[in-house]
C-alpha positions in Angstrom: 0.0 0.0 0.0 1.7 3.0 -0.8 1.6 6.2 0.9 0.0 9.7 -0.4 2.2 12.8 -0.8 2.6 15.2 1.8 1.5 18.3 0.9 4.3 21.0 0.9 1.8 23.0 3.1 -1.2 23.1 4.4 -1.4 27.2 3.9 -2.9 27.9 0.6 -0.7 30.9 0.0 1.8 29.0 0.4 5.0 28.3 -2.4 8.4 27.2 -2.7 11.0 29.8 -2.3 14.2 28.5 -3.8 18.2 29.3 -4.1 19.3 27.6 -7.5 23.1 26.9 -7.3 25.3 24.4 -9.6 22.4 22.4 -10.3 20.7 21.9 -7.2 17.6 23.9 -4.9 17.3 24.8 -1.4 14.0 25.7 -1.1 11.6 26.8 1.8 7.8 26.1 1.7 6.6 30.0 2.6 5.7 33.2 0.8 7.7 36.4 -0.5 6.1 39.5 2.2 8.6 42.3 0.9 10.6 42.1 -2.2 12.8 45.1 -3.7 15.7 46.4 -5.5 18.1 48.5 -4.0 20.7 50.4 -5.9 22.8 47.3 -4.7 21.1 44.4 -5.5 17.4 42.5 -5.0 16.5 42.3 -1.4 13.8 39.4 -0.9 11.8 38.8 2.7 10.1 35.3 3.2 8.2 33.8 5.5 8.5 30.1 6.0 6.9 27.6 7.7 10.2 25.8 8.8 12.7 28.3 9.9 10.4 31.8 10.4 11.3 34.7 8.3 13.7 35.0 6.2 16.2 36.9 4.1 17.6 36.5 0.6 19.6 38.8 -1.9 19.5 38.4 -5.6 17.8 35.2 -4.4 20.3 33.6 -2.6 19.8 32.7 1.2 21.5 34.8 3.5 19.0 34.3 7.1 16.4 33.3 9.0 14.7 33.2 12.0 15.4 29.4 13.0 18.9 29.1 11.3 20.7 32.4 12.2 22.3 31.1 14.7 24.2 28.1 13.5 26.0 31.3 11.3 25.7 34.0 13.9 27.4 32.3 17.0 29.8 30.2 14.6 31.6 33.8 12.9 31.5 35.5 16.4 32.3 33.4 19.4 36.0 32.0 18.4 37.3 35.8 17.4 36.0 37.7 20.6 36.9 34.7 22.8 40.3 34.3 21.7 41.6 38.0 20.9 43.8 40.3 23.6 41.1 42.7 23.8 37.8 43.5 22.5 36.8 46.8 23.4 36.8 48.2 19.5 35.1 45.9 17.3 34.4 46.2 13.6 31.7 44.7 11.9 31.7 44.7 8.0 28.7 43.8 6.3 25.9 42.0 8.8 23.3 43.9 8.0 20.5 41.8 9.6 22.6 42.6 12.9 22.6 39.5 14.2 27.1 38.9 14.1 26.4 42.7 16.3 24.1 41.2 18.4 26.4 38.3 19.5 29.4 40.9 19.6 27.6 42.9 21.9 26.4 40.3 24.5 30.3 40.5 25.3 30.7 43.0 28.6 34.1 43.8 27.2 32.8 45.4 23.8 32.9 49.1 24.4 32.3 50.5 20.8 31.0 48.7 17.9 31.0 50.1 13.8 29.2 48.1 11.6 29.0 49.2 7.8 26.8 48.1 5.7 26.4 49.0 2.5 23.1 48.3 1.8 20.3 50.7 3.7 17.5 48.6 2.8 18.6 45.5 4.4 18.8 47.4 7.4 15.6 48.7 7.4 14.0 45.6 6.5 16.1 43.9 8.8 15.0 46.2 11.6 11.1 46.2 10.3 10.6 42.6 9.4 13.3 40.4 11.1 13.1 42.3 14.1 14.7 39.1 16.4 17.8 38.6 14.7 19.6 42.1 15.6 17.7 41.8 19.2 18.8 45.0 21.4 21.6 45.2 19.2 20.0 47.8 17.3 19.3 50.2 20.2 22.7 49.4 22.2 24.6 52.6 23.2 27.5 51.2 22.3 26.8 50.4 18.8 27.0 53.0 16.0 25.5 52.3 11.9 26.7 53.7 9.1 25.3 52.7 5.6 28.2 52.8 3.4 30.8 51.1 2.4 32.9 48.6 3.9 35.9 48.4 1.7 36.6 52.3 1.8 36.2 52.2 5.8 38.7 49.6 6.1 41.0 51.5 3.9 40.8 54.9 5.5 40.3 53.6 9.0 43.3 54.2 11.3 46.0 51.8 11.5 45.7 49.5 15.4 42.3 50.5 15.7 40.4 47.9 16.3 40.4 44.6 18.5 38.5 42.3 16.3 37.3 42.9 12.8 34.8 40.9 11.7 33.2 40.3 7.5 29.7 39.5 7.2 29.6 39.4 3.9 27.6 37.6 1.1 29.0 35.7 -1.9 32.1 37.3 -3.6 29.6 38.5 -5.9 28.2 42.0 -6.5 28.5 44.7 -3.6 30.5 41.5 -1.4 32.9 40.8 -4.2 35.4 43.2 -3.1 35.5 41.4 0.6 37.6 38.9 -0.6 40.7 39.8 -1.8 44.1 40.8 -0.8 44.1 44.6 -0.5 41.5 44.5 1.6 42.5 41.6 3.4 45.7 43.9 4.3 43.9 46.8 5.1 42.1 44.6 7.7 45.4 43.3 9.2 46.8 47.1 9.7 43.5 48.3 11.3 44.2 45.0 13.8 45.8 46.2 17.2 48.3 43.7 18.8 46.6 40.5 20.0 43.3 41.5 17.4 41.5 38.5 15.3 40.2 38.8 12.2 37.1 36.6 11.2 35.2 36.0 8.1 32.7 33.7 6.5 34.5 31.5 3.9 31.8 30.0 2.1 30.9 25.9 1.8 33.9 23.9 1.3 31.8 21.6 -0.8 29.5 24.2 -2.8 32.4 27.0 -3.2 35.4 24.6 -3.0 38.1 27.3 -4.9 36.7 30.2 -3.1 37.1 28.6 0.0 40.9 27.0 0.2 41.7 30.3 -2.3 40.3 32.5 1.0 42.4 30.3 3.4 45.8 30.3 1.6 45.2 34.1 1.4 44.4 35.1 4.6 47.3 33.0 5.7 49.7 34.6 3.3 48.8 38.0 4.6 48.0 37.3 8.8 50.6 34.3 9.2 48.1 32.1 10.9 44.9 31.7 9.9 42.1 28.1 9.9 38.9 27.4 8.8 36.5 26.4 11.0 33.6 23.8 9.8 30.1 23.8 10.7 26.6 23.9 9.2 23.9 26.3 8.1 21.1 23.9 6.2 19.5 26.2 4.2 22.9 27.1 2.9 24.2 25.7 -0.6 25.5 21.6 0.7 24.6 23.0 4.0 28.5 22.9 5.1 30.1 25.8 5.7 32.6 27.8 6.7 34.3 30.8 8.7 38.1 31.3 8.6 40.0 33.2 11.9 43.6 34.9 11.4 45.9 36.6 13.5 49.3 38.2 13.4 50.8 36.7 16.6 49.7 32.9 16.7 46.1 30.7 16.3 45.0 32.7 19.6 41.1 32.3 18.3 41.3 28.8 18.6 41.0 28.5 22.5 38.9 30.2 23.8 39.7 32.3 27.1 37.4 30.6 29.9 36.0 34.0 31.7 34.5 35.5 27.9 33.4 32.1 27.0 31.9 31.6 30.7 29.7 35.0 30.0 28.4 34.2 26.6 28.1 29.9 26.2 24.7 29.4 28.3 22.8 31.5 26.0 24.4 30.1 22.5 22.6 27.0 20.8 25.3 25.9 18.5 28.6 27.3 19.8 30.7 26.2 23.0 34.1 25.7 23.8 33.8 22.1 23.6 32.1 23.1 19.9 34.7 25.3 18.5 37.1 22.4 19.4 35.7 20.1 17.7 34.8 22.3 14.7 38.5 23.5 14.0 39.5 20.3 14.2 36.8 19.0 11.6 39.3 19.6 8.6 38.6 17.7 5.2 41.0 15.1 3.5 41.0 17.6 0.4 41.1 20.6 1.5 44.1 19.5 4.1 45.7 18.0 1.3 45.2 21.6 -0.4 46.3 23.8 2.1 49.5 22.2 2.4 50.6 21.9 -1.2 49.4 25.8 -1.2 51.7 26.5 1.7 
């Protein structure tokens, strides 16, 4: 006796909202609420029945409700755990504020910048996804500004920041300029002694170049720098990646017990015991890659 089909919802307005990469979709069952061009790109808000509301540009997934935090915690936790100090932090990109909002749960954050160069995913972000940036978006010590993220890093001042941080998109469009060495070296000057610098590094099975290209390079320019593996399902393979450098050794790979002790009980997906694990979760290939890259 076979069984009949389970309907993909049982709301009528209901449709399939898909990312189409390389062949394959990663689709929610939902509806588009808010959809709009910017003078940047298409900015898409969905509501799903699976992971809440959501977030894509130029119809690629970048958040949602019930999933932003397997990427949130993952980019955040290993950098401001493991650098000197993190009084200054700079957030480029991010603009769905939730990498601020796990910055900022840190008591040693005094000042936070976050550019982002797109003012309509802010205000969408702030309107219609209103949980993901939390209180971030009303904390004293965080300060906005819509522009972008590239020319800040350049003209910033050199040691002026703790922990700089890229929440970027695909190195496509307005992101494609995130991920390459200028800027990388830029990043590394703003860096005060004992900083981290963190960025996503895309899937290691969906993005495979990009990815071990974005580790070689940020090791060519830091010294030390690993990827760290974890998973975002409604992500292209739904493996991915954030990469952590620094100047004066791996120092974001422990994490220092009193920040961690402040931050862990209200994470879902990261921990010490976590990150461990995760940095340690290295692939046959791209090990194999890494080293013949040098």
């Amino acid at each position: 006796m076979s069984t009949p089909p389970v309907p993909a919802s049982n709301d009528p307005s209901a449709q399939w909202v898909d990312e189409i990469f390389d062949g394959v979709r990663y689709g929610l069952a939902g509806r588009v609420i808010a959809e709009q061009h910017s003078p940047f790109q298409r900015v898409t808000i969905i509501e799903s029945e699976r992971y809440g509301k959501g977030l894509l540009l130029d119809g690629c997934w970048m958040t949602a409700e019930r999933q932003e935090r397997h990427y949130h915690e993952a980019l955040v936790h290993p950098a401001l755990c493991g650098a000197a100090q993190v009084e200054r932090v700079l957030v480029i990109g991010g603009g769905d504020g939730g990498t601020a909002r796990e910055c900022l749960r840190h008591a040693g954050v005094q000042h936070l910048d976050m550019v982002e160069i797109d003012g309509l995913v802010v205000e969408w972000s702030q309107q219609l996804l209103p949980g993901i940036g939390g209180s971030a978006w009303s904390d004293p010590r965080f300060q906005l500004t819509v522009g972008d993220g590239i020319a800040w890093v350049r003209e910033a001042e050199a040691a002026s920041y703790d922990v700089v941080i890229v929440d970027g998109s695909d190195p496509a469009g307005p992101a494609e300029g995130l991920f390459n060495r200028a800027f990388f070296e830029h990043c590394r000057r703003i860096l005060r002694p004992g900083g981290v610098f963190a960025t996503q590094s895309e899937s290691p099975e969906a993005f495979r170049e990009v990815h071990i290209a974005t580790v070689r390079l940020l090791r060519e320019v830091f010294g030390h720098a690993d990827p760290l593996y974890g998973w975002v399902p409604m992500y292209p393979s739904g493996w991915w990646s954030w990469t952590f450098a620094a100047v004066d050794g791996p120092r974001y790979r422990d994490a220092q017990p009193e920040r961690a002790a402040g931050v862990a009980a209200g994470c879902e997906i990261w921990s010490p015991r976590w990150q461990s694990g995760a940095f340690e979760a290295v692939p046959a290939f791209v090990e194999r890659a890494l080293a013949d890259g040098g």
